[in-house]
C-alpha positions in Angstrom: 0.0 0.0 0.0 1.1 3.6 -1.1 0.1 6.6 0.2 -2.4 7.2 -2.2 -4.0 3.9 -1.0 -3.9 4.9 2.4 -5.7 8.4 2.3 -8.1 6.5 -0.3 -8.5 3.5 2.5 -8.9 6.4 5.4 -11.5 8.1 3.6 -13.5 5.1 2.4 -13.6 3.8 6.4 -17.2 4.2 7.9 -16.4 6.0 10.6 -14.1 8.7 8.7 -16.4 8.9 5.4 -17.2 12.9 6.4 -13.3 13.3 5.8 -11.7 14.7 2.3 -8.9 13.0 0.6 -7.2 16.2 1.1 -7.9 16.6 4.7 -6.6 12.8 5.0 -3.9 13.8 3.3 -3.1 17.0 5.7 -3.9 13.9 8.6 -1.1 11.1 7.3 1.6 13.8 6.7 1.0 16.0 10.0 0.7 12.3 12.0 4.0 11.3 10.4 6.1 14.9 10.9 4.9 14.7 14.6 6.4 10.9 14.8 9.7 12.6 13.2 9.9 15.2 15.2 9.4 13.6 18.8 11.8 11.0 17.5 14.3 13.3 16.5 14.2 14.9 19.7 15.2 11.9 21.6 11.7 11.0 23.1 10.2 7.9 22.2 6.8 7.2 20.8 4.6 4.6 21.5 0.8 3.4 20.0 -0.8 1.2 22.0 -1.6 -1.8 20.1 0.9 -0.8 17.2 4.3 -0.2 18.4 6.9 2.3 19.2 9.4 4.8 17.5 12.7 5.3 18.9 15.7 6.7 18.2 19.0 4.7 18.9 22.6 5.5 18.2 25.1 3.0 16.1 28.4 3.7 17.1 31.8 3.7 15.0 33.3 1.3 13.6 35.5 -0.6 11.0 34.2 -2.2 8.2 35.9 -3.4 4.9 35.4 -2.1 1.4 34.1 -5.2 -1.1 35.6 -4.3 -3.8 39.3 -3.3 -2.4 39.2 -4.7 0.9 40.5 -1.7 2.0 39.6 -1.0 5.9 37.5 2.2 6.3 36.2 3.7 9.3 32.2 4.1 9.6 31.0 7.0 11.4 28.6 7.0 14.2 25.1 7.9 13.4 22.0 7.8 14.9 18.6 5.7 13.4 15.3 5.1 13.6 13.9 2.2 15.1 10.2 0.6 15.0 8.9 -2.0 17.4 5.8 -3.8 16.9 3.6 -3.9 19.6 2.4 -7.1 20.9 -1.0 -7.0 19.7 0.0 -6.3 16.2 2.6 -8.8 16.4 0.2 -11.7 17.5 -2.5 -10.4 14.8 0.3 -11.4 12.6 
């Protein structure tokens, strides 16, 4: 599913049906810039029954280049990480 299909699938639900594709629209992308945001900030976020966002930090390290096999330092960074909440997992 795309996002396209998502808004479409918001509006067509029952209980939304009064909502316009553009206002489901100005829903997915406000929901998901409010996810990045907290998330960037540090703070986790969690949806009961669906999971939790969090941020965690990989730390440096040495890897090897394929091709050359040349050692190269990888910089720390930090990433995103989703877990599934329990419900959702045993739905599954």
């Amino acid at each position: 599913m795309n996002r396209k299909e998502l808004i479409d699938s918001i509006v067509s639900t029952k209980e939304l049906n009064h909502m316009t594709k553009k206002d489901a629209d100005i829903f997915v992308s406000t929901l998901l810039d409010v996810i990045k945001k907290t998330v960037k900030k540090g703070e986790d976020v969690s949806l009961v029954g669906f999971g939790s966002f969090s941020k965690v930090r990989r730390a440096a390290r040495m890897g090897v280049n394929p091709s050359t096999g040349e050692k190269i330092k990888i910089k720390a960074k930090n990433l995103p990480k989703f877990k599934p909440g329990k419900a959702w997992k045993e739905m599954l």
